[in-house]
PyMOL Python script that loads the backbone (N, CA, C, O; Angstrom):
from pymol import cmd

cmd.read_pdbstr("""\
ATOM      1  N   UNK A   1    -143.354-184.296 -69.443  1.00  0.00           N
ATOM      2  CA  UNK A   1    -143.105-185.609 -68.890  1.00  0.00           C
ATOM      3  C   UNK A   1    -142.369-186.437 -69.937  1.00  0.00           C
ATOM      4  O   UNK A   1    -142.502-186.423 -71.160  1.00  0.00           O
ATOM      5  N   UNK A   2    -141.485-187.230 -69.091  1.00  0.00           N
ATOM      6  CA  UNK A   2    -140.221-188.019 -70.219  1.00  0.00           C
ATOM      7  C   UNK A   2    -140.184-189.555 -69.619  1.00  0.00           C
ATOM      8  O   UNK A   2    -139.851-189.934 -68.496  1.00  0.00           O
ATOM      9  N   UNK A   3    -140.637-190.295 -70.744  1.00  0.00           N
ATOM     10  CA  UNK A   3    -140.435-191.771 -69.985  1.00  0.00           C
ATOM     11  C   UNK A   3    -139.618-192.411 -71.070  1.00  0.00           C
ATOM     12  O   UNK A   3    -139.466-192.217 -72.276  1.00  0.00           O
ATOM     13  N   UNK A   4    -139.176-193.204 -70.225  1.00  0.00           N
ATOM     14  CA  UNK A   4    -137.930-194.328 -70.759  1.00  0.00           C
ATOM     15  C   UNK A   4    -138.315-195.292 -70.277  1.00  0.00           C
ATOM     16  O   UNK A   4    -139.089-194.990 -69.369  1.00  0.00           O
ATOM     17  N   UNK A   5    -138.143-196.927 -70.435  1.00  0.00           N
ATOM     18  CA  UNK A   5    -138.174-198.146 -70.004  1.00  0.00           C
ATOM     19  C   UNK A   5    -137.693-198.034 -68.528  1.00  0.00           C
ATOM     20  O   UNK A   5    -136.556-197.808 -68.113  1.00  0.00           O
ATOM     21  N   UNK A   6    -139.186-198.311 -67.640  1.00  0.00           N
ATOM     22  CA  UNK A   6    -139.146-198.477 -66.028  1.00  0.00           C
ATOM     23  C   UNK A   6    -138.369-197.339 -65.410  1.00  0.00           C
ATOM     24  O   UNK A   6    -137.563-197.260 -64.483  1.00  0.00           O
ATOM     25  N   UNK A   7    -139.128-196.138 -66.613  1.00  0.00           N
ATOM     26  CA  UNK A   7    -138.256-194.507 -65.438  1.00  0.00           C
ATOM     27  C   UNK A   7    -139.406-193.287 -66.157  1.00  0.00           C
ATOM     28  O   UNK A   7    -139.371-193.237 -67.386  1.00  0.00           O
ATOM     29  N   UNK A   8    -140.030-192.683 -65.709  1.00  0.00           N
ATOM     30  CA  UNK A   8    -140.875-191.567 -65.489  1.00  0.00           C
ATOM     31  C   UNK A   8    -139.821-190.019 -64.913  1.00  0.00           C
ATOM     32  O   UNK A   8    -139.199-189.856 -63.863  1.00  0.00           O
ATOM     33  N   UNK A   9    -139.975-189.197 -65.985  1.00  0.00           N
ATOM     34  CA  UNK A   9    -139.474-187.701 -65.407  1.00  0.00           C
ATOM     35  C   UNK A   9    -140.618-187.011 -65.508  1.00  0.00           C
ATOM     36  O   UNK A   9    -141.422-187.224 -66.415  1.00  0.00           O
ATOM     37  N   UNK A  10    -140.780-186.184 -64.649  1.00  0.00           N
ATOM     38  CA  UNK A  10    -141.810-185.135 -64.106  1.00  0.00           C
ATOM     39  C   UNK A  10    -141.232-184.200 -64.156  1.00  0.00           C
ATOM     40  O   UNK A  10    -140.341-184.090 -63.313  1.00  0.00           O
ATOM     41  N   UNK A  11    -141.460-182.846 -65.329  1.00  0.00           N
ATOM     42  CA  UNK A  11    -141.346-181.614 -64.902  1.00  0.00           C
ATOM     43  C   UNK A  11    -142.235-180.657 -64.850  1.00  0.00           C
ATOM     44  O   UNK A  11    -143.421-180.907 -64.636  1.00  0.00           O
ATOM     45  N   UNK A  12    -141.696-179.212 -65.074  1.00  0.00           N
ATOM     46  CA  UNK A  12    -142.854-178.318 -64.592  1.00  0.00           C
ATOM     47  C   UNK A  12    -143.739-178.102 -63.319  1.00  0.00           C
ATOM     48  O   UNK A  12    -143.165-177.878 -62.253  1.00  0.00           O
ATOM     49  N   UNK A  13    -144.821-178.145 -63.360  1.00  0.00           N
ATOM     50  CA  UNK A  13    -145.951-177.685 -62.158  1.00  0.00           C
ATOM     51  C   UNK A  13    -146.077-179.252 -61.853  1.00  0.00           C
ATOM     52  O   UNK A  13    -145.916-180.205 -62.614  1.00  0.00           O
ATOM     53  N   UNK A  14    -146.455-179.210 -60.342  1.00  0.00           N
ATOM     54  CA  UNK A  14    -147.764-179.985 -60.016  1.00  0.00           C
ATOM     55  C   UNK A  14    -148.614-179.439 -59.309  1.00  0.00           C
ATOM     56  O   UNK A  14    -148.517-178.865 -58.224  1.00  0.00           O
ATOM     57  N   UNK A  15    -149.546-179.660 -60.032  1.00  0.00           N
ATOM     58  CA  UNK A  15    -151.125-178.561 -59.123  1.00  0.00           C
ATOM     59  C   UNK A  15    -151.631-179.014 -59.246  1.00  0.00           C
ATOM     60  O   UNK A  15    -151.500-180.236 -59.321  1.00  0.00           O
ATOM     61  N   UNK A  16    -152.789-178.277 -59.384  1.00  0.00           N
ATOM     62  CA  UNK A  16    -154.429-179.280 -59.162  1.00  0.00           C
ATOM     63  C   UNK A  16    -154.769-179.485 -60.776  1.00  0.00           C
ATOM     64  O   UNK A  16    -155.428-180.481 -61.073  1.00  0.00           O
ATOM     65  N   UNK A  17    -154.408-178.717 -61.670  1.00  0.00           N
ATOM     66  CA  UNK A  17    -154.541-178.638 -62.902  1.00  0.00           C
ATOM     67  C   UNK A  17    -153.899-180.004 -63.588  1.00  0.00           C
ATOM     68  O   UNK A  17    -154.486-180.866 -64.241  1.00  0.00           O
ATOM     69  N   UNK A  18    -152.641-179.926 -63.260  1.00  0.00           N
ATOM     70  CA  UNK A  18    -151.653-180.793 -64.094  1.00  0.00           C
ATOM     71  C   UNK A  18    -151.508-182.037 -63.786  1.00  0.00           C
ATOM     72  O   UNK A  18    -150.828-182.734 -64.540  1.00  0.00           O
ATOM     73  N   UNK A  19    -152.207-182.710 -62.415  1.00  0.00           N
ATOM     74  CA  UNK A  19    -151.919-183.853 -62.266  1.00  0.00           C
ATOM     75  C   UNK A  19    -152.227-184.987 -62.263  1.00  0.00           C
ATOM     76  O   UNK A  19    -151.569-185.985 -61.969  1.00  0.00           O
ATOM     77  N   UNK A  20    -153.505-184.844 -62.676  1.00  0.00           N
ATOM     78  CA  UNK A  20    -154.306-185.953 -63.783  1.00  0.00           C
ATOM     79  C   UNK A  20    -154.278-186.517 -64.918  1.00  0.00           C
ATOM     80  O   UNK A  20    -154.654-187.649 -65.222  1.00  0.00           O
ATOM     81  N   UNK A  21    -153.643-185.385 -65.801  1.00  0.00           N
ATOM     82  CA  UNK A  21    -152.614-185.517 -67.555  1.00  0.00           C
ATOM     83  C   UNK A  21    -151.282-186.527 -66.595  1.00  0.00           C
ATOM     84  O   UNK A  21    -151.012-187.678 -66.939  1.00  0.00           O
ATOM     85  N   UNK A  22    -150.963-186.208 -66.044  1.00  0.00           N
ATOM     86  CA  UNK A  22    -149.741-186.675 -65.484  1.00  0.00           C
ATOM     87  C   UNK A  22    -149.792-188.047 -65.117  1.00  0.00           C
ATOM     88  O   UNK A  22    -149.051-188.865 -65.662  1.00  0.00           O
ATOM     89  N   UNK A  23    -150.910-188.479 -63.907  1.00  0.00           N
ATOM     90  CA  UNK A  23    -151.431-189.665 -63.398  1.00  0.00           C
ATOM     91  C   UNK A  23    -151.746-190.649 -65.055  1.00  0.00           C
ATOM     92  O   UNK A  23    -151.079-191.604 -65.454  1.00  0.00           O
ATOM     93  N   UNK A  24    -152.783-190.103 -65.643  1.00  0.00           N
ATOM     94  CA  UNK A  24    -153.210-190.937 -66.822  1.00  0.00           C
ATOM     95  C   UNK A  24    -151.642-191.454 -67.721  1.00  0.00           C
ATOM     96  O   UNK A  24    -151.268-192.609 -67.926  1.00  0.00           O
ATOM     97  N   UNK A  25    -151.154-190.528 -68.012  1.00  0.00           N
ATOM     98  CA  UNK A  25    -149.971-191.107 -68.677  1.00  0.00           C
ATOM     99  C   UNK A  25    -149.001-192.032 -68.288  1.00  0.00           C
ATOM    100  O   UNK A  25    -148.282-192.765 -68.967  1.00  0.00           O
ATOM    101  N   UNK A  26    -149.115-191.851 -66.888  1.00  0.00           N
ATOM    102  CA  UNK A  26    -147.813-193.015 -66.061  1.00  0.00           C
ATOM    103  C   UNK A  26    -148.483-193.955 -66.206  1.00  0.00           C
ATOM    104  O   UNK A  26    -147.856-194.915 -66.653  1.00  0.00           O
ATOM    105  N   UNK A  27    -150.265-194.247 -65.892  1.00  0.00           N
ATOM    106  CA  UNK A  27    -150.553-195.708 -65.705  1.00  0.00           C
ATOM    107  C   UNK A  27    -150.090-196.432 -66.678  1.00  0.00           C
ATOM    108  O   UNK A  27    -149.924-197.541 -66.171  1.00  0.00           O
ATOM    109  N   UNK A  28    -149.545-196.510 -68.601  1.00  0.00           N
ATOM    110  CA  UNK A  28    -148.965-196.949 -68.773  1.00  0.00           C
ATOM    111  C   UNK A  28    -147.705-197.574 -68.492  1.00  0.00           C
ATOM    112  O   UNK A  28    -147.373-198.731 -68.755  1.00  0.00           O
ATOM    113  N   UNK A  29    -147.223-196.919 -68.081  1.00  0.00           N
ATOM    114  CA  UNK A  29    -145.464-197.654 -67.504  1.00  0.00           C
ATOM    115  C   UNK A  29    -146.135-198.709 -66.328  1.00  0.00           C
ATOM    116  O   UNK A  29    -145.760-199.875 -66.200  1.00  0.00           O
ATOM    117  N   UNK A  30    -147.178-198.080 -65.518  1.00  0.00           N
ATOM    118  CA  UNK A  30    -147.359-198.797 -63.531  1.00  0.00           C
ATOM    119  C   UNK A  30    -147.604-199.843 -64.091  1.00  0.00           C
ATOM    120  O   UNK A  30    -147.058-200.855 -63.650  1.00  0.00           O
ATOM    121  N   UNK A  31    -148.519-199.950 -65.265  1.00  0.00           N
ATOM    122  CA  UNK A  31    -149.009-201.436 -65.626  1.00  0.00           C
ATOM    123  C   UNK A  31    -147.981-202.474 -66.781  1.00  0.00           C
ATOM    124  O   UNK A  31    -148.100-203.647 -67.132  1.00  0.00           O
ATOM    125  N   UNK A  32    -147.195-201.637 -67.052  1.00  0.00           N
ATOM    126  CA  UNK A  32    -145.934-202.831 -67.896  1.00  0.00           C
ATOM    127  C   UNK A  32    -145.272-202.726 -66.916  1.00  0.00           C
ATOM    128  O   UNK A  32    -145.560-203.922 -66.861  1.00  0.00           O
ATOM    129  N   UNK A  33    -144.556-202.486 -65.910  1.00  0.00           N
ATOM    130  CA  UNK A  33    -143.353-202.341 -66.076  1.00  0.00           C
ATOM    131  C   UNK A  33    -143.495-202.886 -64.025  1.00  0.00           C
ATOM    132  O   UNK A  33    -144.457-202.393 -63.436  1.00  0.00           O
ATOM    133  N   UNK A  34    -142.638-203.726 -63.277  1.00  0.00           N
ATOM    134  CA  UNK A  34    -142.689-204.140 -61.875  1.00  0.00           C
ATOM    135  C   UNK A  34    -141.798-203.127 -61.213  1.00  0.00           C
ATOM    136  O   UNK A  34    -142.089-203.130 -60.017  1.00  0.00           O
ATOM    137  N   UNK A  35    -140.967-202.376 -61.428  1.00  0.00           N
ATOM    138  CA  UNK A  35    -139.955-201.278 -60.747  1.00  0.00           C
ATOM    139  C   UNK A  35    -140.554-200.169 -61.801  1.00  0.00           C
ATOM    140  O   UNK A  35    -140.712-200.292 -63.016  1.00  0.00           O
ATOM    141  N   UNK A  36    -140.846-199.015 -60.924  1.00  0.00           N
ATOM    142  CA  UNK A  36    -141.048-197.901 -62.019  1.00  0.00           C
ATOM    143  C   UNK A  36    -140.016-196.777 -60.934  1.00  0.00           C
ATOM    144  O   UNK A  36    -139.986-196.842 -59.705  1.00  0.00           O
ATOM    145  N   UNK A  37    -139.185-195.728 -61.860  1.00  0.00           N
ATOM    146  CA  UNK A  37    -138.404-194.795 -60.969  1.00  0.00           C
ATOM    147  C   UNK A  37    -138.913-193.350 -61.604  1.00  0.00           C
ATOM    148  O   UNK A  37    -138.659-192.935 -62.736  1.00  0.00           O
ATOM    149  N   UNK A  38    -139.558-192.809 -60.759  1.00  0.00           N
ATOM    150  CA  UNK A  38    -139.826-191.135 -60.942  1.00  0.00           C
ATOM    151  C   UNK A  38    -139.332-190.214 -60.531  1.00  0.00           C
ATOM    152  O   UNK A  38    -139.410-189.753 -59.393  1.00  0.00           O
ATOM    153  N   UNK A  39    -138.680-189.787 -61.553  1.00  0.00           N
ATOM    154  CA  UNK A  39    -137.379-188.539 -60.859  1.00  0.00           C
ATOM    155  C   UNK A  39    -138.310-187.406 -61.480  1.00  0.00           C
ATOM    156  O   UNK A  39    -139.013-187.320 -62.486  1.00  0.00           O
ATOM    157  N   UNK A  40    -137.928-186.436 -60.226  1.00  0.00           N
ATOM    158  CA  UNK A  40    -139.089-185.265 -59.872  1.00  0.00           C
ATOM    159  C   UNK A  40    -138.022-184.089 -60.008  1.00  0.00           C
ATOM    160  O   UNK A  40    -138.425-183.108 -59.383  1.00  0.00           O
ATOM    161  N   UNK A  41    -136.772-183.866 -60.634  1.00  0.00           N
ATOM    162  CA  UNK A  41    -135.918-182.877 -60.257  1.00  0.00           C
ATOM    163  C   UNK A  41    -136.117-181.857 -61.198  1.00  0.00           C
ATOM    164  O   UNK A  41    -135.519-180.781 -61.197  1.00  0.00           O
ATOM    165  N   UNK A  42    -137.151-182.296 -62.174  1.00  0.00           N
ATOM    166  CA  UNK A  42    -137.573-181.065 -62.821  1.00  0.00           C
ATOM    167  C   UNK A  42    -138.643-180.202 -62.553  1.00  0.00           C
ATOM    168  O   UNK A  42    -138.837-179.174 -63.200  1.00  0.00           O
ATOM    169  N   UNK A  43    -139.295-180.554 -61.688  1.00  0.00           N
ATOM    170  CA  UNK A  43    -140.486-180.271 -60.965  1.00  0.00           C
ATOM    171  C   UNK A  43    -140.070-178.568 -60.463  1.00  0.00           C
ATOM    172  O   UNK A  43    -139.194-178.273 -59.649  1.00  0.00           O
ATOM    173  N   UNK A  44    -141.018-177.560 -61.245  1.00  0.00           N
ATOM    174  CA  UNK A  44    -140.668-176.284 -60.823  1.00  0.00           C
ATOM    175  C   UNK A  44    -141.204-175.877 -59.785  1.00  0.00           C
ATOM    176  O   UNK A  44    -140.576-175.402 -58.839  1.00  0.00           O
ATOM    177  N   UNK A  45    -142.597-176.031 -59.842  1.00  0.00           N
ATOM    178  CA  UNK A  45    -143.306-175.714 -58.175  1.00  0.00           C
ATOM    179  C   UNK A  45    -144.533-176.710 -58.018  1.00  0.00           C
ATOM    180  O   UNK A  45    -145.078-177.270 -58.969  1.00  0.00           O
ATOM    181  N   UNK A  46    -144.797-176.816 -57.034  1.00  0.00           N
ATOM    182  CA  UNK A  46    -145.826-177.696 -56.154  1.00  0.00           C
ATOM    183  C   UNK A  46    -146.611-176.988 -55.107  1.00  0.00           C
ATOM    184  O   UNK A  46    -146.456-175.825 -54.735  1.00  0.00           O
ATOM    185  N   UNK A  47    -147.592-177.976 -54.632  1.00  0.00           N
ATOM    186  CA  UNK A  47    -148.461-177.968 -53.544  1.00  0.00           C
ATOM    187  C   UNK A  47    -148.960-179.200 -53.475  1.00  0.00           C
ATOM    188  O   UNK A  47    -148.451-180.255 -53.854  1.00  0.00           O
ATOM    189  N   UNK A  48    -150.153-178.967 -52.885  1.00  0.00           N
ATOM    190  CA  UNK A  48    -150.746-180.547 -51.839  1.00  0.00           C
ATOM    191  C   UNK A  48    -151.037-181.295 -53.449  1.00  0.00           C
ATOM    192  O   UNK A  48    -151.364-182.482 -53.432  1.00  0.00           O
ATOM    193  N   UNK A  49    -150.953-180.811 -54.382  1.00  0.00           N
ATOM    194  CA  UNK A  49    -151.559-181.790 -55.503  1.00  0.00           C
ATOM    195  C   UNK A  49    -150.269-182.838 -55.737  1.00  0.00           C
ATOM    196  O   UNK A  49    -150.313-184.017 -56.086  1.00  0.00           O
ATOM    197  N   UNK A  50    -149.211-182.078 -55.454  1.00  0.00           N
ATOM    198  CA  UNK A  50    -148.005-182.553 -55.905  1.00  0.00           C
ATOM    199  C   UNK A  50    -147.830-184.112 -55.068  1.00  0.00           C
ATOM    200  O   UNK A  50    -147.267-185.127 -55.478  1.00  0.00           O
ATOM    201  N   UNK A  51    -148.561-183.860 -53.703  1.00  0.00           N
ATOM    202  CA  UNK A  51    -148.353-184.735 -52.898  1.00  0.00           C
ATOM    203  C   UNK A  51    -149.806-185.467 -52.751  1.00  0.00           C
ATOM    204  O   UNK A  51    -149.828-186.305 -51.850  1.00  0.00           O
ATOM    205  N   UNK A  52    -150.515-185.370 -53.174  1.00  0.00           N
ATOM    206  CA  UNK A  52    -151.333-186.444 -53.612  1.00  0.00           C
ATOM    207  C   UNK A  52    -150.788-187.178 -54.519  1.00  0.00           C
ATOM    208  O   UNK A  52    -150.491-188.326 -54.186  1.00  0.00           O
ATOM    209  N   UNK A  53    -150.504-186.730 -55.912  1.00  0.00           N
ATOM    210  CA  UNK A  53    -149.931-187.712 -56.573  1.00  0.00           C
ATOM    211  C   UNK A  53    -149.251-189.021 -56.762  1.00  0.00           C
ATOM    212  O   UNK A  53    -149.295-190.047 -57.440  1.00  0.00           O
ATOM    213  N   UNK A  54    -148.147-188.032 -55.130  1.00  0.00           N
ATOM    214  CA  UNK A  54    -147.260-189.108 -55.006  1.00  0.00           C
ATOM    215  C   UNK A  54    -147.941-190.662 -54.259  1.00  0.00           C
ATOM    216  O   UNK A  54    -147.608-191.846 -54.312  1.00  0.00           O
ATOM    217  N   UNK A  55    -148.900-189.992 -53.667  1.00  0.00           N
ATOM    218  CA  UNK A  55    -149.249-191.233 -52.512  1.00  0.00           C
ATOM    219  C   UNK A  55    -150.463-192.225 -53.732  1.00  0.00           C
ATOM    220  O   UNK A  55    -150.733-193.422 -53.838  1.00  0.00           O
ATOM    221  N   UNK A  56    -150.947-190.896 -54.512  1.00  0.00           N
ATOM    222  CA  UNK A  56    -151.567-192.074 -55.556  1.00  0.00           C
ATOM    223  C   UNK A  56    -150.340-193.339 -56.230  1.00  0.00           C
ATOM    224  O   UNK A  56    -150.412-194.545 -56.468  1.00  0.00           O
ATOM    225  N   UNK A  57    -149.247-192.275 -56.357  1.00  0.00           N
ATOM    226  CA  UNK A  57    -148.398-193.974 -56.940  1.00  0.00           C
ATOM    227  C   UNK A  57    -148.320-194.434 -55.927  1.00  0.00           C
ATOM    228  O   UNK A  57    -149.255-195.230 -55.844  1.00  0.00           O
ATOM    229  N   UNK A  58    -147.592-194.438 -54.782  1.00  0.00           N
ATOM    230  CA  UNK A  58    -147.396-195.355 -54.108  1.00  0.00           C
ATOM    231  C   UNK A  58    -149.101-196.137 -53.490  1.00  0.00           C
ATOM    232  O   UNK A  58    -148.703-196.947 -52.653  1.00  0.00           O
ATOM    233  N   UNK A  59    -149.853-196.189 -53.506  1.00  0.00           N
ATOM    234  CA  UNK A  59    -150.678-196.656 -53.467  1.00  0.00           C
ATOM    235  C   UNK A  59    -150.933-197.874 -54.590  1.00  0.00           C
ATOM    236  O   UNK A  59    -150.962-199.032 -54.172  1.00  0.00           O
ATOM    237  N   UNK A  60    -151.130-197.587 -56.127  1.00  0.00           N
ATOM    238  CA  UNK A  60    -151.094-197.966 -57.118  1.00  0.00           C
ATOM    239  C   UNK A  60    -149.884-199.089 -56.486  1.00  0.00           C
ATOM    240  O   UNK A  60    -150.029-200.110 -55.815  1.00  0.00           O
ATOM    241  N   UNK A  61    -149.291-198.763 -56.742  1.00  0.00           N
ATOM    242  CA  UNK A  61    -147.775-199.860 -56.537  1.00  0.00           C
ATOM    243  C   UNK A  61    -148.124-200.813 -55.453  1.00  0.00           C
ATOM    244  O   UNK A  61    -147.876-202.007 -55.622  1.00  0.00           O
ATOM    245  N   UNK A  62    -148.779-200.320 -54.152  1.00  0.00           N
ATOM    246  CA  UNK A  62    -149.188-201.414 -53.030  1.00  0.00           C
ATOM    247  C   UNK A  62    -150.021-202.524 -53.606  1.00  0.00           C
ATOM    248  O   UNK A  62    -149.890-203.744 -53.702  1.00  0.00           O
ATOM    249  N   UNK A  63    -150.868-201.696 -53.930  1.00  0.00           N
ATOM    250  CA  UNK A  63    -152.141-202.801 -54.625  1.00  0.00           C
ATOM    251  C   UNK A  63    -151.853-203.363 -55.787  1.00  0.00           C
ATOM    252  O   UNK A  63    -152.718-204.065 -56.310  1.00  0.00           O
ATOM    253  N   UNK A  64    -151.164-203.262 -56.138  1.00  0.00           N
ATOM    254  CA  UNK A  64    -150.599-204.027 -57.741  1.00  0.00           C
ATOM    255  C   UNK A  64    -149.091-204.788 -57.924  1.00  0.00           C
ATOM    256  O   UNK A  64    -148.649-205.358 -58.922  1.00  0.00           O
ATOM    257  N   UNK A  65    -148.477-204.590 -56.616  1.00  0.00           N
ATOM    258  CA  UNK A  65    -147.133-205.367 -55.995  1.00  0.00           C
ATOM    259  C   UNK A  65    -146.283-204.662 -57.216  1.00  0.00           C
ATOM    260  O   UNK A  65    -145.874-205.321 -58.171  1.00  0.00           O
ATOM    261  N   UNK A  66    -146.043-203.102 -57.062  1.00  0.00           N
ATOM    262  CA  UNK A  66    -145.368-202.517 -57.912  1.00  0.00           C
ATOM    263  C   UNK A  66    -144.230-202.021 -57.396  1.00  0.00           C
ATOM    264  O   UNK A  66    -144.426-201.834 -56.196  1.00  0.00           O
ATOM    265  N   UNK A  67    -142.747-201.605 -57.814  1.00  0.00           N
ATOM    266  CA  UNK A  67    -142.097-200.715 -56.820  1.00  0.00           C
ATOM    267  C   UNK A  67    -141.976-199.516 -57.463  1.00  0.00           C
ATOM    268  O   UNK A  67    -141.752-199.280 -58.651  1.00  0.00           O
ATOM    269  N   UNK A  68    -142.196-198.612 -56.310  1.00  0.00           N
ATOM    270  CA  UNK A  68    -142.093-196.775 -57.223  1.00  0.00           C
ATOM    271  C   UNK A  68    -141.437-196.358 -56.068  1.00  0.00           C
ATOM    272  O   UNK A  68    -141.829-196.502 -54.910  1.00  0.00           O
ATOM    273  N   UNK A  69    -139.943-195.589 -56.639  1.00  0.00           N
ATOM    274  CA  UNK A  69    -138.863-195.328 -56.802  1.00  0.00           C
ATOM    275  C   UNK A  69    -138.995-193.864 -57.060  1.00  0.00           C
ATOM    276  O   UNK A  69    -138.829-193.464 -58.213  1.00  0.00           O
ATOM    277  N   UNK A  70    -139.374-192.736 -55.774  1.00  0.00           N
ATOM    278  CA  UNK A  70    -138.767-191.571 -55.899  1.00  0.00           C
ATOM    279  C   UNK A  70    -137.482-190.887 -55.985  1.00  0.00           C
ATOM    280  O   UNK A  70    -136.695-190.941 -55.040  1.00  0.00           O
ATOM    281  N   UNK A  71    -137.169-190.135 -57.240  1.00  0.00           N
ATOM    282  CA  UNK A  71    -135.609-189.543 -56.875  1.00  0.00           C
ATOM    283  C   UNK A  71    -136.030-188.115 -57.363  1.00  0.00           C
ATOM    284  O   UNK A  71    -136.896-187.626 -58.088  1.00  0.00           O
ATOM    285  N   UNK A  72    -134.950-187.685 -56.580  1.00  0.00           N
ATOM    286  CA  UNK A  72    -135.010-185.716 -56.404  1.00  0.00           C
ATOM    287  C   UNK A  72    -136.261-185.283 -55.841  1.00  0.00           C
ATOM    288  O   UNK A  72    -136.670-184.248 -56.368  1.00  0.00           O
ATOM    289  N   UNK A  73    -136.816-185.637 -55.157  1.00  0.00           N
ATOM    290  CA  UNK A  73    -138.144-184.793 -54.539  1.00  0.00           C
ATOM    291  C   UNK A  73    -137.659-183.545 -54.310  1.00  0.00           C
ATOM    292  O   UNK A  73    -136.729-183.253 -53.558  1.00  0.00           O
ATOM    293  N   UNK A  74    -138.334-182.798 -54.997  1.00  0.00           N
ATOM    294  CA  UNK A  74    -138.330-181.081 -54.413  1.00  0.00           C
ATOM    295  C   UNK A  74    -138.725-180.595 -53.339  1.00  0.00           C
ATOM    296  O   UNK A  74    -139.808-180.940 -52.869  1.00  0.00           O
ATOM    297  N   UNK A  75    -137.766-179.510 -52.608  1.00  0.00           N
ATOM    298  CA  UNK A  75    -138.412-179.173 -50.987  1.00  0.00           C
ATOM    299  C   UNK A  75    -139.487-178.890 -50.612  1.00  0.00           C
ATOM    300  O   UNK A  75    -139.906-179.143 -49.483  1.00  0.00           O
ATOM    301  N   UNK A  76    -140.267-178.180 -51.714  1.00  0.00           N
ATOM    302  CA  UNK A  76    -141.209-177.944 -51.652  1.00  0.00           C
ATOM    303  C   UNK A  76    -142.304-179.094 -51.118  1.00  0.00           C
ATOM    304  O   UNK A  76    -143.263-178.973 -50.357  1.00  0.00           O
ATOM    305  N   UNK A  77    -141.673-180.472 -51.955  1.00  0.00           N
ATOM    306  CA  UNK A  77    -142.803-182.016 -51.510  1.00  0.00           C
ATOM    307  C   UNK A  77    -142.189-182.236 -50.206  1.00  0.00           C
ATOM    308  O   UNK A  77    -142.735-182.666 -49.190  1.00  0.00           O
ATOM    309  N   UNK A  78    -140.887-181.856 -50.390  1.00  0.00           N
ATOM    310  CA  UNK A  78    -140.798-182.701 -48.721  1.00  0.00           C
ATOM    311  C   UNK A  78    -141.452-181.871 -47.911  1.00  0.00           C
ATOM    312  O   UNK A  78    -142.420-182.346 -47.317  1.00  0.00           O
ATOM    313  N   UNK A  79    -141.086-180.381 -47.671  1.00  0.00           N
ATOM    314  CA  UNK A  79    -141.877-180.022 -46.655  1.00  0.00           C
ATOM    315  C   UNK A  79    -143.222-179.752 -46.727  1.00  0.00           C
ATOM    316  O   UNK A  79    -143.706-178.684 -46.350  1.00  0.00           O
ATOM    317  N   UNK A  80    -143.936-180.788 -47.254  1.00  0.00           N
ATOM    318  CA  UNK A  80    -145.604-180.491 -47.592  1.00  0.00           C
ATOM    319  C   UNK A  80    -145.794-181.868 -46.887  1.00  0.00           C
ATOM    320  O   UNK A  80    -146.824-182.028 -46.231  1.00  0.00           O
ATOM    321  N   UNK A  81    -144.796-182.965 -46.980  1.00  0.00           N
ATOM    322  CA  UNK A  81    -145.331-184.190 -46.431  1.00  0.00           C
ATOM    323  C   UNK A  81    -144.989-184.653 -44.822  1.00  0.00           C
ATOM    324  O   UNK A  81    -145.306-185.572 -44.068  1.00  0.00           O
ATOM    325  N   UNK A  82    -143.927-183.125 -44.773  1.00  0.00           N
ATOM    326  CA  UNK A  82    -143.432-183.211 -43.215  1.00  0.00           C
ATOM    327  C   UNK A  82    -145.004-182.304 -42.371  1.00  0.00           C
ATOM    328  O   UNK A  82    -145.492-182.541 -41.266  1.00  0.00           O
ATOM    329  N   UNK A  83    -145.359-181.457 -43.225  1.00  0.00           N
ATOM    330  CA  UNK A  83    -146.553-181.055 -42.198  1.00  0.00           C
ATOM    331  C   UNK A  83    -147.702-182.134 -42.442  1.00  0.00           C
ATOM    332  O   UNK A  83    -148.625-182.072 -41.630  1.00  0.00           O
ATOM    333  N   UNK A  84    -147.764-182.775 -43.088  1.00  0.00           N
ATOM    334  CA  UNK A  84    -148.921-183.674 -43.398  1.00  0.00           C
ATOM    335  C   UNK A  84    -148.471-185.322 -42.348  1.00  0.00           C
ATOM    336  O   UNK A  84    -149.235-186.265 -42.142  1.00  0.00           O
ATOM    337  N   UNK A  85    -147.141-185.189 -41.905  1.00  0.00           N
ATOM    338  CA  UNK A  85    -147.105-186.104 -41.159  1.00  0.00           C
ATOM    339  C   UNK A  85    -146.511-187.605 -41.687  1.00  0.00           C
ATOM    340  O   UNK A  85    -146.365-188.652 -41.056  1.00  0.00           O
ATOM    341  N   UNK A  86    -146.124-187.150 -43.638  1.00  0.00           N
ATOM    342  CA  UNK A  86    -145.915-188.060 -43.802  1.00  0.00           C
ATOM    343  C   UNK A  86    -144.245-188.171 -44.446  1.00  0.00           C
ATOM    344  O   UNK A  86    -143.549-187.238 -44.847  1.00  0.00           O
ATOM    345  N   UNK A  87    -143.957-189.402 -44.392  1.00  0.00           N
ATOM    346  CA  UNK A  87    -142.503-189.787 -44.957  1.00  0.00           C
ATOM    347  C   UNK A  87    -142.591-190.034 -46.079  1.00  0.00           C
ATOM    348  O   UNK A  87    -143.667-190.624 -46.182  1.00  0.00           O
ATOM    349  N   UNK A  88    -141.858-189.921 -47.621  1.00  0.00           N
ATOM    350  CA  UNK A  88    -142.107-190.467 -48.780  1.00  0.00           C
ATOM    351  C   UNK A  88    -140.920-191.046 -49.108  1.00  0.00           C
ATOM    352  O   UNK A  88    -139.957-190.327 -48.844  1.00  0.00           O
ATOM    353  N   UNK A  89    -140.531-192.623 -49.835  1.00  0.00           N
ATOM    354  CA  UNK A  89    -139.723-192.771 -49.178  1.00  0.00           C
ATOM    355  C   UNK A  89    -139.004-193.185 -50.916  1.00  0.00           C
ATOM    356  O   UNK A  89    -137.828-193.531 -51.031  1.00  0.00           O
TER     357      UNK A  89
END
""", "prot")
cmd.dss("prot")
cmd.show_as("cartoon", "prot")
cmd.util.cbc("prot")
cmd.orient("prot")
């Protein structure tokens, strides 16, 4: 994981393993920073953890009047949130 001022990169896995190291480290940026952008294009493989994550930020961001800014979602997330019914946006 690579952060810069109001930008988060995600690579490697997201699983059930990795995405709590992951979560803990962003809450720094969610809590400085009012626009946060998480580019996911390094992201090698996923599952449903991958997509929890995401809805944990965007959640985080609702309740804290934050904006989070997905770029490159991997197919893998999209088509995990198309059977789950959901849009990530």
């Amino acid at each position: 994981m690579i952060t810069q001022p109001n930008r988060l990169s995600v690579s490697g896995e997201l699983d059930f393993t990795t995405i709590m190291p992951i979560w803990k480290s962003s809450l720094a940026l969610l809590t400085t920073h009012s626009t946060l952008s998480i580019d996911l294009s390094k992201v090698t493989t996923t599952n449903s953890a991958g997509l929890v994550l995401l809805i944990e930020w965007l959640k985080y961001g609702k309740y804290n009047n934050k904006i989070i800014i997905f770029e490159n979602l991997p197919p893998q997330l999209q088509s995990i949130a198309q059977v789950a019914g959901l849009k990530i946006p």
